[in-house]
C-alpha distance (Angstrom), angle and dihedral (degrees) to the residues before:
residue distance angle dihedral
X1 . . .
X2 4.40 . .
X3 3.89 112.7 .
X4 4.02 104.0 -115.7
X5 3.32 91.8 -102.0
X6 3.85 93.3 54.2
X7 3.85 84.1 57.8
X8 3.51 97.9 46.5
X9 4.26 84.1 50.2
X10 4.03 89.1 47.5
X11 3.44 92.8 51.7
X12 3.67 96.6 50.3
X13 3.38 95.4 43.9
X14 3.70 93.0 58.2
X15 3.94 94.7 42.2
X16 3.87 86.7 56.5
X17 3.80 99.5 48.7
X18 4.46 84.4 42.5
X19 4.18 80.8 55.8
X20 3.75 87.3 47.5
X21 4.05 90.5 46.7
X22 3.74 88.0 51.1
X23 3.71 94.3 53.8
X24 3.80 91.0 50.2
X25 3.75 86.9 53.4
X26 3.37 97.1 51.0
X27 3.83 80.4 45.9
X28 3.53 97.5 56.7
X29 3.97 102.5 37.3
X30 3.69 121.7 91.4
X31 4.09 124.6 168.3
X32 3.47 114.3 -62.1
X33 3.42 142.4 178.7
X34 3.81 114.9 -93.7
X35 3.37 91.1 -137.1
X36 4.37 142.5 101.6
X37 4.19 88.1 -85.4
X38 3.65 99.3 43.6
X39 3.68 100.1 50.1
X40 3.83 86.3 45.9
X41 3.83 76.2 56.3
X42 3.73 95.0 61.1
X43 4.08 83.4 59.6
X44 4.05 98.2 59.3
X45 3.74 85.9 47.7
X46 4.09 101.7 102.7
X47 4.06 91.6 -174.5
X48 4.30 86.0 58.6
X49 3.84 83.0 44.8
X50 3.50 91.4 62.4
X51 3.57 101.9 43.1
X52 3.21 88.8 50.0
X53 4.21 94.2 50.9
X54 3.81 84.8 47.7
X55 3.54 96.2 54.5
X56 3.56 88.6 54.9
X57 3.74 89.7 56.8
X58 3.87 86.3 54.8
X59 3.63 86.0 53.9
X60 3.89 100.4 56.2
X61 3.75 84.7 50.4
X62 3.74 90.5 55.7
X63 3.60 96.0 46.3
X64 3.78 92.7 51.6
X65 3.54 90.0 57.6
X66 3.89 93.1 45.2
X67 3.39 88.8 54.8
X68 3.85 92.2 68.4
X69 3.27 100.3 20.4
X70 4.19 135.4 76.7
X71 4.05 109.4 -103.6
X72 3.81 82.7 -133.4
X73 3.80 90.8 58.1
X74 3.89 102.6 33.0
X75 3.97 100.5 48.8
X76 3.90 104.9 42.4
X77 4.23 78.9 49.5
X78 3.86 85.2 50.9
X79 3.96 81.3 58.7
X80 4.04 85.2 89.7
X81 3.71 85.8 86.1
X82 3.39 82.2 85.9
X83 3.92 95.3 59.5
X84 3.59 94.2 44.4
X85 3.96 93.6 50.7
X86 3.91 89.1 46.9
X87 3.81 87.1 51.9
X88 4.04 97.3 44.0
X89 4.13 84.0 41.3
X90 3.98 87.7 57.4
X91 3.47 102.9 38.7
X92 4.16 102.8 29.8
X93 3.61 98.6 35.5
X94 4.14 108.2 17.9
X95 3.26 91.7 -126.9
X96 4.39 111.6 167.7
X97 3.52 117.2 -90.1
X98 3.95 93.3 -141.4
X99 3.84 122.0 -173.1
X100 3.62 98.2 -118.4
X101 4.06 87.7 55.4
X102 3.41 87.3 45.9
X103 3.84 105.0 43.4
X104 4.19 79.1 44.7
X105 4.32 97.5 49.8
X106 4.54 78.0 46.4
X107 3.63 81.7 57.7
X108 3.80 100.9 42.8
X109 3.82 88.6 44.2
X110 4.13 88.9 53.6
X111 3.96 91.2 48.1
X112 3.79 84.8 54.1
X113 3.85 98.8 47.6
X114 4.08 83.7 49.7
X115 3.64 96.5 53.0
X116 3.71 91.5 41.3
X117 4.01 98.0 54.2
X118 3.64 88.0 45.7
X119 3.66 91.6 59.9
């Protein structure tokens, strides 16, 4: 059985290497053709591959944790993803830091300080 905290480090670990998955997707993804041939596409591309594979690592990582911890406790934590992605978005891919994403990640962040001190 994982210590709370060892939960709470589980669960960010795996919502920070999903944010990093994410940005490899978006990475890796160009226009394609919603159609049989370009989604057979996605499979040849090695880069989506990977993103893919890594997301799965996130996922062990977030199944360990939900194995000890309460669903209502591990997934709202798992809600970080959104920090992380905002981060990677800003700093990988200078994307605008606008005040309603902002004033909404502040919100997200609360909601995830709640949860967490009610564990």
């Amino acid at each position: 059985m994982l210590s709370e905290v060892e939960i709470i480090c589980l669960t960010l670990i795996a919502a920070a290497i999903a944010a990093t998955s994410q940005y490899l997707m978006k990475r890796s993804i160009h226009k394609f053709n919603i159609n049989i041939k370009g989604i057979f596409s996605l499979f040849k591309n090695k880069f989506l591959i990977l993103s893919i594979l890594v997301y799965l690592v996130s996922l062990v990582f977030y199944l360990i944790a939900l194995s000890s911890g309460e669903l209502s406790f591990v997934y709202p934590t798992f809600a970080s993803t959104f920090l992380f992605v905002f981060i990677i978005a800003k700093l990988k891919l200078n994307e605008p830091i606008t005040l309603h994403r902002g004033v909404g990640l502040v919100l997200i962040v609360i909601g995830i300080i709640i949860v967490a001190l009610t564990y």
